[in-house]
Backbone as CSV, one residue per row, in Angstrom:
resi,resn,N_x,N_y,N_z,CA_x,CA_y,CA_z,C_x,C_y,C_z
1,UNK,47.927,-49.955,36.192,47.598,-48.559,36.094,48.868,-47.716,36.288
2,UNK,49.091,-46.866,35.210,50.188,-45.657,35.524,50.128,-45.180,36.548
3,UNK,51.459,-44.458,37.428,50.915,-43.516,38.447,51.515,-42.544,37.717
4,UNK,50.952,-41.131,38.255,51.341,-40.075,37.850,52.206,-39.613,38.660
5,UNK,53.344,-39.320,37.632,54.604,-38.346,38.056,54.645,-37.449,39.477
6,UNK,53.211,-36.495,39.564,53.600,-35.652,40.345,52.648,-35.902,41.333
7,UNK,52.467,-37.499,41.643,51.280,-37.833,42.742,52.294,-37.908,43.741
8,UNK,51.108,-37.132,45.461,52.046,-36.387,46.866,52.525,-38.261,47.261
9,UNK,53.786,-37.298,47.709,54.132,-38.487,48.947,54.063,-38.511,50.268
10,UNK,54.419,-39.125,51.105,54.057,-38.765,52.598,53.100,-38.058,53.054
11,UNK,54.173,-36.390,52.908,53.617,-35.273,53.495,52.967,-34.462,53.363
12,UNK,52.469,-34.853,51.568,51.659,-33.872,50.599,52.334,-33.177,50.074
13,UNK,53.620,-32.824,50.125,53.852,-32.387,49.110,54.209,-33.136,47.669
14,UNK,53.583,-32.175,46.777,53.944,-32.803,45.791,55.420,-33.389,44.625
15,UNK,55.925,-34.365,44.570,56.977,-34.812,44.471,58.071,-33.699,43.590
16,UNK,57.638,-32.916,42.619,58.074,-32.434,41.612,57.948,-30.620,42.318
17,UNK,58.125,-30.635,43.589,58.335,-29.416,44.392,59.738,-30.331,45.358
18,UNK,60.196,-31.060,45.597,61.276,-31.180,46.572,63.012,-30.738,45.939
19,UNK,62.740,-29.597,45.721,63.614,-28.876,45.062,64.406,-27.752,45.040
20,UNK,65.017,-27.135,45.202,65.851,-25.656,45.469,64.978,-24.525,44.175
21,UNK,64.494,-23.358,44.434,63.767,-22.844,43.239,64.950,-21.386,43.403
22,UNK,65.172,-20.651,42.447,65.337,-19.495,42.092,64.002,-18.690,41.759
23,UNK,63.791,-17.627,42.698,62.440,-16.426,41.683,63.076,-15.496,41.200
24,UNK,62.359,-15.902,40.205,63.088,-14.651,39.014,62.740,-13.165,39.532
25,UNK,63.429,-12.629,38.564,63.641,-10.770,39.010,62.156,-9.838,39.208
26,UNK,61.593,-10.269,37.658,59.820,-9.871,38.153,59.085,-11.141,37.441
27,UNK,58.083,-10.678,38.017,56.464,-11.972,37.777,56.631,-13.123,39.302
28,UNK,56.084,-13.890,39.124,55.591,-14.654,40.125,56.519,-16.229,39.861
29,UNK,56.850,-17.053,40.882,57.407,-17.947,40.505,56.426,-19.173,40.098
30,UNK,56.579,-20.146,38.938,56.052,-21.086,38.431,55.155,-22.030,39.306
31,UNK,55.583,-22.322,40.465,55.435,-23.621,41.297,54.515,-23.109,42.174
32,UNK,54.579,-21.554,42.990,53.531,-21.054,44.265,53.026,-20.037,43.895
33,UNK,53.694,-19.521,43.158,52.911,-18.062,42.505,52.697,-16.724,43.615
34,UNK,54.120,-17.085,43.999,54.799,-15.892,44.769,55.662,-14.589,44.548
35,UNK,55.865,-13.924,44.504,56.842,-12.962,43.840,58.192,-12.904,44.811
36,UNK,58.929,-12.435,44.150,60.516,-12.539,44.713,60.678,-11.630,46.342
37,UNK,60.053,-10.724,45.962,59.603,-9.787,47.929,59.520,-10.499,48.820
38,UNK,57.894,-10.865,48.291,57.424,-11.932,49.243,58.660,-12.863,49.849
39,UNK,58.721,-13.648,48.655,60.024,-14.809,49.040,61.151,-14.199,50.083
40,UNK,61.411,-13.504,49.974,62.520,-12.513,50.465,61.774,-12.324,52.011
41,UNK,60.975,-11.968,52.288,60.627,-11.363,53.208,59.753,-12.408,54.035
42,UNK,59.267,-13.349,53.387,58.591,-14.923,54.374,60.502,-15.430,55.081
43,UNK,61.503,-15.279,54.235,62.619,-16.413,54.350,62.848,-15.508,55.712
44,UNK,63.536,-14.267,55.530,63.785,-12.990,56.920,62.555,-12.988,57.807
45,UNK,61.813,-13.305,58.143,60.782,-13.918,59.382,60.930,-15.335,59.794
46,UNK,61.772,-16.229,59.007,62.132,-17.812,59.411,60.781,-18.245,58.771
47,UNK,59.995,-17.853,58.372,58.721,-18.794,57.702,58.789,-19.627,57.017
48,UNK,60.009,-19.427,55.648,60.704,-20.265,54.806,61.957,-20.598,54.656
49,UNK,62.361,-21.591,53.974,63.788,-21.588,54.130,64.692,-21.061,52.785
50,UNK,65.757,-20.244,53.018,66.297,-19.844,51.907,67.871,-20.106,52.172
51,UNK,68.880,-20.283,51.500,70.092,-20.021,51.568,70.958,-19.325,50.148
52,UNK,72.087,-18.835,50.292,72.804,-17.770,49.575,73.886,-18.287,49.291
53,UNK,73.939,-18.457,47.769,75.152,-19.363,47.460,75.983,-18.474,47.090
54,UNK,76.992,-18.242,47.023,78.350,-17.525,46.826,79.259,-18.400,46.281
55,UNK,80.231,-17.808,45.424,81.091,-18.710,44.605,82.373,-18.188,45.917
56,UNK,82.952,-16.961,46.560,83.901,-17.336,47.448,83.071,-16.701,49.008
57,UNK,83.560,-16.969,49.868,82.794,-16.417,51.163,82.940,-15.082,51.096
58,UNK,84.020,-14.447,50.725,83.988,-13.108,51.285,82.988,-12.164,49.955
59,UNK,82.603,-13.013,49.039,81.405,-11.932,48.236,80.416,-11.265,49.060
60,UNK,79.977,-10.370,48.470,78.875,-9.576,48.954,77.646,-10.148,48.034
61,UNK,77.879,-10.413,47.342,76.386,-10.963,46.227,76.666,-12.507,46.270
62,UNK,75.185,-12.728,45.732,75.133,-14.238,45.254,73.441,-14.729,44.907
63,UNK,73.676,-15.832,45.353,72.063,-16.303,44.317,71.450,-16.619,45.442
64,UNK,70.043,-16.089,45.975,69.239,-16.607,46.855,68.561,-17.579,46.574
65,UNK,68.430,-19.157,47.009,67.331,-19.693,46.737,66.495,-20.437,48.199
66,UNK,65.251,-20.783,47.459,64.293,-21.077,48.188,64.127,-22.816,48.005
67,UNK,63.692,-23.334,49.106,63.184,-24.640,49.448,62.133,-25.009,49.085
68,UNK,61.437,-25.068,48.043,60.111,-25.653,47.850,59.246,-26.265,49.033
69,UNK,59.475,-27.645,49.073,58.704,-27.468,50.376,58.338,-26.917,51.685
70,UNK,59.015,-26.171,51.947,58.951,-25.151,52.942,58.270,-24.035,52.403
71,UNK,57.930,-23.598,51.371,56.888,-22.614,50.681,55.296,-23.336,50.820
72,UNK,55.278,-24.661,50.485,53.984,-25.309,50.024,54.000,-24.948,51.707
73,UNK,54.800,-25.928,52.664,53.893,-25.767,53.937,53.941,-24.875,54.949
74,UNK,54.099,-23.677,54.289,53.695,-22.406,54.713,52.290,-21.664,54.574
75,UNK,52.245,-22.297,52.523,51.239,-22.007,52.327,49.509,-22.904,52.924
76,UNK,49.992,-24.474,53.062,49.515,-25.255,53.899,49.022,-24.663,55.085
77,UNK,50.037,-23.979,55.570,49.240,-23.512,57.294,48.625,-22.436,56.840
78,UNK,49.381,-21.354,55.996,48.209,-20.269,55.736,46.220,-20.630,55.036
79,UNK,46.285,-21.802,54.690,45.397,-22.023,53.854,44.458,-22.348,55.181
80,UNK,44.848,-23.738,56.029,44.292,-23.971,57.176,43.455,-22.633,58.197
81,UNK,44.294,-21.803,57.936,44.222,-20.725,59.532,42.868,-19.881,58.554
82,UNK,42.989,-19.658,57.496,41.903,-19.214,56.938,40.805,-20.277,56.422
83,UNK,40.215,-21.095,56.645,39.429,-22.066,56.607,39.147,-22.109,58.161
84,UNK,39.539,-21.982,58.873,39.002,-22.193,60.122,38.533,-20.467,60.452
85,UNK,39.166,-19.573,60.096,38.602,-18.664,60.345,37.027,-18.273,59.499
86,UNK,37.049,-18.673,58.429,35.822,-18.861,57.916,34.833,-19.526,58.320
87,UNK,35.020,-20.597,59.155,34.242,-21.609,59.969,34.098,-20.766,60.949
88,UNK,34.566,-20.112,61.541,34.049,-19.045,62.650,33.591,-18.021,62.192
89,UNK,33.530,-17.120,61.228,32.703,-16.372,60.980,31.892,-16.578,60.403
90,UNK,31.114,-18.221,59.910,30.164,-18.533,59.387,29.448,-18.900,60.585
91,UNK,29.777,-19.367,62.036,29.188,-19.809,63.213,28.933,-18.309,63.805
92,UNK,29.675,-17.585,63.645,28.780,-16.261,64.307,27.890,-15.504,63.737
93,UNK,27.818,-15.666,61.759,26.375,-14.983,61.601,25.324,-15.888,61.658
94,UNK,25.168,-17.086,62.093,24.121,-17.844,62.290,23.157,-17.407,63.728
């Protein structure tokens, strides 16, 4: 039997996310379907991981990118914390 390309390993994430992503300028990125703000503004709270590549140190600009897996298991815990909160507000209108 084939396996498929983008079946999880370990940790769940899926193999074809362990990758450095660029988000583009507008729309949402391909892989989480996040927009570039967001990204920007999860990485400046430490939620995700981002780093800033520069061609010499002393630039002021450069290319931000993001960690894929560190997006999925962000979104991982966000998904959790709301599933359990639903489990509690389904136990209190009973």
């Amino acid at each position: 039997m084939e396996q498929n390309k983008n079946q999880n390993n370990v940790n769940g994430c899926p193999k074809d996310w362990k990758k450095w992503v660029r988000f583009p300028q507008k729309g949402r990125e391909e892989h989480c379907g996040l927009t570039r703000p967001t990204a920007y503004k999860l990485a400046r709270e430490g939620l995700i991981i981002s780093a800033c590549i520069r061609v010499n140190e002393n630039d002021t600009r450069g290319t931000r990118i993001f960690w894929l897996p560190s997006i999925y298991d962000y979104l991982q815990a966000v998904a959790k914390v709301t599933a359990e909160r639903e489990v509690l507000d389904n136990e209190t209108e009973e």
